[in-house]
C-alpha positions as CSV (number, residue, x, y, z in Angstrom):
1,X,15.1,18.7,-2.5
2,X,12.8,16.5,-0.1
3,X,15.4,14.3,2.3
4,X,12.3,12.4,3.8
5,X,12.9,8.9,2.9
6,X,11.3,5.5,3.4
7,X,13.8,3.9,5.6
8,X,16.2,1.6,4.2
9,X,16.0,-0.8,6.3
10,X,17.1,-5.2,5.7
11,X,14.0,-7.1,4.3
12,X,12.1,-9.1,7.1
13,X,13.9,-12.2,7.0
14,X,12.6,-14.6,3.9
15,X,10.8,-11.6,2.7
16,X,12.0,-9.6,-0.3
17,X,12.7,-5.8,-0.3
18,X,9.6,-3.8,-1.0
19,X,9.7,-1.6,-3.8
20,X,9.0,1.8,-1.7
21,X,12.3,0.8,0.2
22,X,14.5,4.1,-0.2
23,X,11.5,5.8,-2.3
24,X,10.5,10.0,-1.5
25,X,7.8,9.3,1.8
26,X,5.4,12.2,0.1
27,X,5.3,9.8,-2.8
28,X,2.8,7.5,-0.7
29,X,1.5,10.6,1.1
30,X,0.5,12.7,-1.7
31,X,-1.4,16.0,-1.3
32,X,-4.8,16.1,-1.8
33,X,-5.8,16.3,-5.8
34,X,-2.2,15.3,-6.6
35,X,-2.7,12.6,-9.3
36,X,0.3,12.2,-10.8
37,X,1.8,11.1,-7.4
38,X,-1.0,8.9,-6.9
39,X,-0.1,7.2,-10.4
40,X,3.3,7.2,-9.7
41,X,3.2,5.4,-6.4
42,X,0.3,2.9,-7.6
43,X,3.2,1.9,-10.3
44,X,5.6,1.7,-7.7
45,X,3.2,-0.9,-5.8
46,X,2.1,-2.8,-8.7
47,X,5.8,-4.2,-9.3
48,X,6.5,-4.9,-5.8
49,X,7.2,-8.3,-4.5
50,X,5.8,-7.2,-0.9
51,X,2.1,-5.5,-2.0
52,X,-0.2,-7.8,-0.4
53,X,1.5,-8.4,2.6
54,X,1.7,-4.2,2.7
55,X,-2.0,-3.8,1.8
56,X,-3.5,-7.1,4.2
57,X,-1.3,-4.5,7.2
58,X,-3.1,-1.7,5.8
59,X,-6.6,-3.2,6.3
60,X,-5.8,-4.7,9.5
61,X,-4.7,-1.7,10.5
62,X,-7.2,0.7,9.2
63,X,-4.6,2.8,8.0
64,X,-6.2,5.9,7.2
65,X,-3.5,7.7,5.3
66,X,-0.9,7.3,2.3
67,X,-1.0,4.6,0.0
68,X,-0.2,0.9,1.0
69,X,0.2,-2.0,-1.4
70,X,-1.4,-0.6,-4.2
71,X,-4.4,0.6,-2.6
72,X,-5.2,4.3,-2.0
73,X,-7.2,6.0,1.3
74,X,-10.4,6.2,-0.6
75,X,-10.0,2.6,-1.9
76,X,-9.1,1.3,1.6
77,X,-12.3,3.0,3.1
78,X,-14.7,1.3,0.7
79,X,-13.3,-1.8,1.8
80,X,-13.6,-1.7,4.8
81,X,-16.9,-0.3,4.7
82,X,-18.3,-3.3,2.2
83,X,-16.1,-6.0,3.5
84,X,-14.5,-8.8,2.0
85,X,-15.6,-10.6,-0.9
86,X,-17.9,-13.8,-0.1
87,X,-15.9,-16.3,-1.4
88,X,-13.1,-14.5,0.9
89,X,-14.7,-14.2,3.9
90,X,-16.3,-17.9,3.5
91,X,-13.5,-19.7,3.0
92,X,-14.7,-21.0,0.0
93,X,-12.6,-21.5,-3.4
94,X,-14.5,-20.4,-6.1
């Protein structure tokens, strides 16, 4: 049995719990090939209240490892390889 936890830690103040809060860590740092985990920690982002806030830190951050707001390494490096969307990075509203 894995004791390697996210922490449990009190929400940032005016911020709900994330989802991943108490959650297995090697969920969001699955092995390579590991597919299931990967699914299972993309539905674990997809309900959570916190997932862009998570995934904007991610980018910001280059975070090169483990899954963050719904967004996987490989998804994360295209990103940030092609940039923003136009309308994002223009300010516009489309």
């Amino acid at each position: 049995m894995n004791d390697r936890v996210l922490p449990v830690r009190p929400a940032v103040e005016g911020w709900p719990a994330p989802a991943c809060r108490g959650a297995d860590m090697n969920t969001f740092f699955p092995a390579p090939g590991d597919l299931s985990t990967v699914r299972r920690a993309l539905m674990i982002c997809d309900r959570c209240p916190v997932r862009i806030p998570c995934r904007r830190y991610a980018l910001d951050n280059r975070e090169r490892y483990g899954i963050w707001g719904g967004l996987t390494e490989e998804t994360r490096e295209t990103l940030a390889r092609i940039g923003p969307p136009s309308a994002v990075s223009s300010g516009s509203v489309g």
